[in-house]
Structure formats: C-alpha cells, structure tokens
C-alpha positions in Angstrom: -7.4 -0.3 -21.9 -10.2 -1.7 -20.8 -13.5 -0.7 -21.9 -15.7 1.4 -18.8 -16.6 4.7 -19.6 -14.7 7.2 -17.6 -12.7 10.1 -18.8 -10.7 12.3 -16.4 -8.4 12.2 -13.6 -6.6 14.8 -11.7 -3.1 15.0 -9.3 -1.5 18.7 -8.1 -0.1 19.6 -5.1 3.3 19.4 -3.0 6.4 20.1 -4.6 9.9 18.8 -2.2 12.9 20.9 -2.4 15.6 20.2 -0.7 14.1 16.7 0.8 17.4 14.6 0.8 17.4 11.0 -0.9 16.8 8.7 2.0 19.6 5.6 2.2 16.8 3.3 3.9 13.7 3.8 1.9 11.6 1.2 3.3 12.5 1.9 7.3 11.9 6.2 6.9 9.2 8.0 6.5 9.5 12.2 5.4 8.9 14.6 8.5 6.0 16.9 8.8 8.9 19.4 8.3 9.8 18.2 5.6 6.5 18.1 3.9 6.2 21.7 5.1 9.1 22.6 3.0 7.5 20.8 0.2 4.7 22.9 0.3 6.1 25.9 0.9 8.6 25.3 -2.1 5.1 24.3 -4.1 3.3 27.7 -3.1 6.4 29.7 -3.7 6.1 28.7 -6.9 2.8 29.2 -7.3 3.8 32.7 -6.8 5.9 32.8 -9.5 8.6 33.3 -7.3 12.2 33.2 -9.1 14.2 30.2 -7.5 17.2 28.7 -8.0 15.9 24.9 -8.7 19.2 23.4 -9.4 19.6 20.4 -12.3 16.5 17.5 -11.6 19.1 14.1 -10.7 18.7 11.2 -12.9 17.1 8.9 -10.4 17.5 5.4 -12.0 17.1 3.6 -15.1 13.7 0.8 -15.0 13.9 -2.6 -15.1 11.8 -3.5 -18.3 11.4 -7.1 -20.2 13.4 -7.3 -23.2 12.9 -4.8 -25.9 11.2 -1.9 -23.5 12.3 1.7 -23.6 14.1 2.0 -20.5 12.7 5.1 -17.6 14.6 8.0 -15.9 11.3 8.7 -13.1 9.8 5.1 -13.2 11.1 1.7 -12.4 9.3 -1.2 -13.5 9.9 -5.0 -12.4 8.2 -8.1 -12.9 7.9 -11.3 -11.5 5.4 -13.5 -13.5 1.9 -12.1 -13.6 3.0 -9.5 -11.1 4.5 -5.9 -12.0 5.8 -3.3 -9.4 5.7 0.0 -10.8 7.5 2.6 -8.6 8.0 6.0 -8.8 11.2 7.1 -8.7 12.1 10.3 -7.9 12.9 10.1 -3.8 15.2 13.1 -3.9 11.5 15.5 -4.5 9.5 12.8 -2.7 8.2 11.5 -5.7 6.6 14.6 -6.7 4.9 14.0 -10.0 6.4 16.2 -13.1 5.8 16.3 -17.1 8.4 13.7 -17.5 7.1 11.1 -15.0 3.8 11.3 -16.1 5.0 10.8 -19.6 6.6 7.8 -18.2 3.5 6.8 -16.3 1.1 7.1 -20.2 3.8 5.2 -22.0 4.2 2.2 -19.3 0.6 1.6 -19.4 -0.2 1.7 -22.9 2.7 -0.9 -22.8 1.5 -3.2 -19.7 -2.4 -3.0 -21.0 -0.8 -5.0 -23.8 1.4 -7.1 -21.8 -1.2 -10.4 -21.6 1.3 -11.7 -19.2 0.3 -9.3 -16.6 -2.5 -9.6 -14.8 -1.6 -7.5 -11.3 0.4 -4.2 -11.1 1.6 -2.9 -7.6 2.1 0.8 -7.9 4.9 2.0 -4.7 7.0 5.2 -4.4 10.6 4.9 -3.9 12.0 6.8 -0.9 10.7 8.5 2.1 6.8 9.0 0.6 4.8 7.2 -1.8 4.1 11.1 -3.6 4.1 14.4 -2.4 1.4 15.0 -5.4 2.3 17.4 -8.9 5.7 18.9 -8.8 4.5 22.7 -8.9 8.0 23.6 -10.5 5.8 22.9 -13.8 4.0 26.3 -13.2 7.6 28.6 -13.6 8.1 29.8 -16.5 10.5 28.5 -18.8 12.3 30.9 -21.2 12.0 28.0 -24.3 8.3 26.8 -23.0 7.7 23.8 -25.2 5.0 22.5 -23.0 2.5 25.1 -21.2 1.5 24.7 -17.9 -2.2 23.6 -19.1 -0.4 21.0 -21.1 1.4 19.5 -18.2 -1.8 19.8 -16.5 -3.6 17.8 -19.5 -0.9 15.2 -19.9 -1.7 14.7 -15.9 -5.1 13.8 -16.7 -4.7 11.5 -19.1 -1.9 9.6 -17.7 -4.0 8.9 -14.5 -7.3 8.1 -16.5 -4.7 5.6 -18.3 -3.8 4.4 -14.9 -7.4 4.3 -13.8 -8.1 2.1 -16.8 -5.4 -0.3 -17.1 -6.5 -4.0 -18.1 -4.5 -5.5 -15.0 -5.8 -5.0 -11.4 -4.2 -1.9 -9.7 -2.9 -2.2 -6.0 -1.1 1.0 -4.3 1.3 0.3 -1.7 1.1 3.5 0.7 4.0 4.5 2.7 4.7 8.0 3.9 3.0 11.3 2.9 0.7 10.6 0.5 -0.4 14.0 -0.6 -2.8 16.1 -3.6 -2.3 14.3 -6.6 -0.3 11.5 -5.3 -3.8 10.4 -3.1 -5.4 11.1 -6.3 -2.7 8.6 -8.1 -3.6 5.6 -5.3 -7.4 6.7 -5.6 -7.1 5.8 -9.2 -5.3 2.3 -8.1 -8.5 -1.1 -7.8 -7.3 -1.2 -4.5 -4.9 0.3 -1.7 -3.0 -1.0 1.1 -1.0 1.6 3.7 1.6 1.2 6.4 0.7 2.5 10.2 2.6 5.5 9.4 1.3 7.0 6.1 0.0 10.3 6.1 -2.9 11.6 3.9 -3.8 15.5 3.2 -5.2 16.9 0.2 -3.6 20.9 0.8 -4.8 22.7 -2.5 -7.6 25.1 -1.4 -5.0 26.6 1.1 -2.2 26.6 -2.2 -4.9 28.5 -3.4 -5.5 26.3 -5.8 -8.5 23.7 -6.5 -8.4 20.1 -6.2 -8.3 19.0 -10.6 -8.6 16.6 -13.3 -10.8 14.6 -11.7 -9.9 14.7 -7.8 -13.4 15.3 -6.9 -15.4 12.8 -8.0 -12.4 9.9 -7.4 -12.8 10.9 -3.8 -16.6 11.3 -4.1 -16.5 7.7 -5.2 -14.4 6.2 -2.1 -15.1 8.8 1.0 -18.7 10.2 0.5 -19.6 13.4 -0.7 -19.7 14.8 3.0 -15.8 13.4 3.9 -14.4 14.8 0.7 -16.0 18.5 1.4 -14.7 18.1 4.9 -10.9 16.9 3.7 -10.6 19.3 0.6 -11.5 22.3 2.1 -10.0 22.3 5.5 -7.0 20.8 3.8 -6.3 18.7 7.5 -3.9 15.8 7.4 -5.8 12.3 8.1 -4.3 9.3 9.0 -4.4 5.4 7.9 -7.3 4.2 10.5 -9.5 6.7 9.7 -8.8 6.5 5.8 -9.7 2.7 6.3 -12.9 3.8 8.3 -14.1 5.6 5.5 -13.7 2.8 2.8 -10.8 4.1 1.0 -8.4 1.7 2.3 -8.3 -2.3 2.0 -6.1 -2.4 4.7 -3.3 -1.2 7.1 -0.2 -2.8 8.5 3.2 -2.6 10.0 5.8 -0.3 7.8 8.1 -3.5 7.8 4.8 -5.8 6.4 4.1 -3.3 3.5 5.6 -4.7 0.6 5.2 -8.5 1.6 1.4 -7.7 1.9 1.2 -5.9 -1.5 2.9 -8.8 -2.8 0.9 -11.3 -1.3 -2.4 -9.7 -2.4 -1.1 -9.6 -5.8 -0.3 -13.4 -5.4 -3.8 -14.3 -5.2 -5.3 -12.4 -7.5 -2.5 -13.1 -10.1 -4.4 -16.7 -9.6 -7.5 -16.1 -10.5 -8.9 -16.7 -14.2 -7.3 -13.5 -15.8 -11.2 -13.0 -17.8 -13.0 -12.7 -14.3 -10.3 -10.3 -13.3 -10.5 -8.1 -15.9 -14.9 -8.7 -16.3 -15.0 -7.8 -12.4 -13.0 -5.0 -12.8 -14.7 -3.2 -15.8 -18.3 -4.0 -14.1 -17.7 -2.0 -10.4 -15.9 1.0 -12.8 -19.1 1.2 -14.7 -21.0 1.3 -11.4 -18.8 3.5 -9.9 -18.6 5.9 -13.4 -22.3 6.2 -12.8 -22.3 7.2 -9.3 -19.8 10.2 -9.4 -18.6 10.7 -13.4 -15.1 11.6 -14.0 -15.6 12.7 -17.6 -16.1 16.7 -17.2 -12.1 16.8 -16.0 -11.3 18.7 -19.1 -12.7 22.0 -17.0 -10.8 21.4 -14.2 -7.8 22.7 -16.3 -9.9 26.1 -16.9 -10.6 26.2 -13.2 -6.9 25.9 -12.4 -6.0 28.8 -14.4 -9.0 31.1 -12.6 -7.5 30.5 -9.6 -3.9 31.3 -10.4 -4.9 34.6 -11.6 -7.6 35.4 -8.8 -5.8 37.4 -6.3 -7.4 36.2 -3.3 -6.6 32.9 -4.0 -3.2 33.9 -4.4 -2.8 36.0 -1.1 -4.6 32.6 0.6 -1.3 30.9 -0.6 0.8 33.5 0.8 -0.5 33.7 4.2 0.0 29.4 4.1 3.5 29.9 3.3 3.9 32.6 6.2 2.2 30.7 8.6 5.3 28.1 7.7 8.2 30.8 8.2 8.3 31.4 4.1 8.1 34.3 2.5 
C-alpha cells in the first residue's frame, strides 16, 4: 500500500432480495422498486426479523494471472497495466457481504504488489454498481463464527485497503449506487457515472448511522454542508448534481460507460508509473488532513448504539411501512 496516513473507511446500507440477475447488464438499470425492496429486505433485517434467505448463488469464478486464488463475489481481468475489478454478485445487486469484502482485502494486498498494474477500474456486474452492505450480516447465525462488529471491521479495512492501493482507482458508476457502495466509489482516485446512475445514502432512516468512515470520505468530496444535507434527509441525487458538487469526474451515455473508464485508464496507464503513484500519495495526505478518516474504529461502537436504541429502531419501521413492509 502506499504510504498516506489514513486509517478508516466505512460501507452499510441496502440489502436486494429477490432483485433477479439481469441477462443485459450493461443496457439495465434496477428500478426504484426494486431498490425499495432492497431496503426494505435491509431494514427487515435490521429488525431481526426471521426470513427465509434461501442459499447465496455462486456468481462466477475471477479471471486472475497465473497462480492467483480464484473469487466467488469478485472478478478480476487485466489487460496490460489496466485491471477491471467487478463485483459480482448481480442477483443482490452487488450488495457487499463478509465474503466479498474478504475478496475485496485479499485482491488488493495482491494487485498493490502486482508492479505491472498501474490503473484499476472498479465496476459492478448487473443492474447497479452496489446497493451498499448486505444487512443479512446482522441475523443471527446459530454457529456465528464472525460477529456482526467483525463483519463491520473487516468492512473497514477492506475499503481503507481499497482507498490505499498503489495503482490509481477509477469507479465506473452505473445504476443505484447506494450507502456503502457510494462509500466504495468515494474511496476510488476518481469516478465516472452513466446519465442514469442513482445516488442515495438511506441509513439515518434504516436507523442506522452512516460508518467506518462514510463521513469524512463525503466530507472530503461534497462539503461539509452537502453531506449533512444528503445523510440526513437520506434523498436520492442524481449524476449532474453529484458532478456539480465535485464528486464526479464525469458523466456520460449508459452505452459510453465502460469505453470511457477504459479510456481514462489508457492514459494514465501511460504516464511514468513514479509520478502516478507520488501524485497520488501527495493529494491523500492533503486530503487526510482536511477531514481524517482514522477515528473509524468508533463508528463500529456507534453502529451497535443505534441497533439497540429503540427510537432508531421504530424510525426503521415506519421506513419499511411507508414501503408496504411490515
């Protein structure tokens, strides 16, 4: 990893059940239905509500150089200095669980020592780049071998591993981009969306708070004023306005998305790979001392507060009522 000084990171919120695996993943985008059943399925289980969850698919094996360990919830291609790392799990819309972020820690330990990569183009597979953490982690398991605060923790660390990687970082933005998953992108050097991504950050009315160093990432790229505004009214936003306020590079056509990423990626691939990675580390230093990521450890502490605060819970109920749920 690189060398800046920055310690935390954060993800959390939607969870999609029952989101079907699209069969054109670069021409569809999820509904706002379907997000609502996403988030419903999240706050549900939130509540600790019993549900039949059914067996997580399988959703791919990655494509890794010669003598990698091969991913279920990642897939990972190169082309010369250029990787694409994709998550893979379109069936829950990319929703980000202990196993993918597992995945996500051990590819970037192994690309930060890959010299032959000097650009990494994170996408989601499917119908959304991420719906944000797959709340399933928070039920109860009847052999728990990891905690929910431990998922929570593995989070962190897997985005501050993203957030520090040697190569240059681009996310390619389709879809809903929601909770953790705009966390994941805010962690990426830079972002690019299609016309028809949607941003919302809904975890104050999950009743839950924004974590692992959410905050200060969108401190960082929107201004402290914008990020009170988003967080707390939990509105959806759009691509122009996320441009507007600096935390987009760009936006273009659904159908220009990838070629765009990949062109990007082209051109800095072609720069002296010691300039890239000099550039980078100076403007994370900067940006460390303008809003610090390195209290996130709390934000697992303030999690747990607000699963047990019964206010925050009953503000999660009346969400999922106000979407026909129960």
């Amino acid at each position: 990893m690189h060398d800046c000084d920055d310690e935390d990171r954060a993800f959390r919120a939607g969870d999609p059940d029952g989101a079907g695996q699209c069969s054109a993943p670069d021409e569809c985008v999820a509904s706002q239905a379907e997000l609502d059943r996403a988030i419903g399925s999240a706050a549900e289980t939130l509540d600790l509500a019993p549900a039949d969850r059914g067996a997580r698919s399988v959703v791919g094996v990655a494509a890794m150089r010669p003598g990698a360990a091969a991913m279920r919830m990642l897939r990972l291609e190169f082309d010369g200095p250029v990787a694409t790392l994709t998550l893979n799990r379109p069936q829950r819309l990319n929703a980000l669980d202990r196993e993918l972020l597992a995945e996500l820690l051990d590819v970037c330990r192994r690309l930060d020592d890959d010299h032959g990569v000097r650009v990494v183009v994170v996408a989601g597979a499917g119908r959304a780049f991420s719906a944000g953490f797959d709340l399933d982690e928070f039920v109860p398991r009847e052999e728990e071998e990891l905690p929910p605060r431990a998922v929570v923790e593995r989070g962190r660390r897997a985005i501050e591993a993203l957030d520090r990687l040697r190569p240059i970082t681009i996310a390619a933005i389709h879809g809903h981009c929601v909770g953790g998953g705009l966390v994941l992108a805010a962690a990426c050097d830079m972002r690019i969306a299609s016309e028809d991504a949607v941003f919302s950050i809904p975890e104050v009315d999950l009743g839950i708070p924004l974590a692992l160093g959410g905050i200060p990432r969108l401190v960082r790229e929107l201004g402290p004023a914008l990020t009170k505004e988003l967080v707390l009214t939990c509105r959806a936003f759009g691509p122009e306005e996320a441009r507007a306020a600096g935390f987009l590079n760009r936006v273009v056509p659904p159908d220009r998305l990838r070629a765009e990423a990949a062109e990007l990626a082209g051109v800095l691939a072609a720069k002296p790979a010691i300039l890239l990675e000099q550039t980078k580390c100076h403007v994370d230093a900067t940006t460390e001392e303008l809003a610090s990521t390195a209290h996130g450890g709390t934000d697992a502490t303030a999690l747990a507060a607000a699963l047990a605060d019964p206010d925050a819970r009953a503000t999660a109920a009346r969400y999922l009522a106000t979407r026909g749920r129960e």
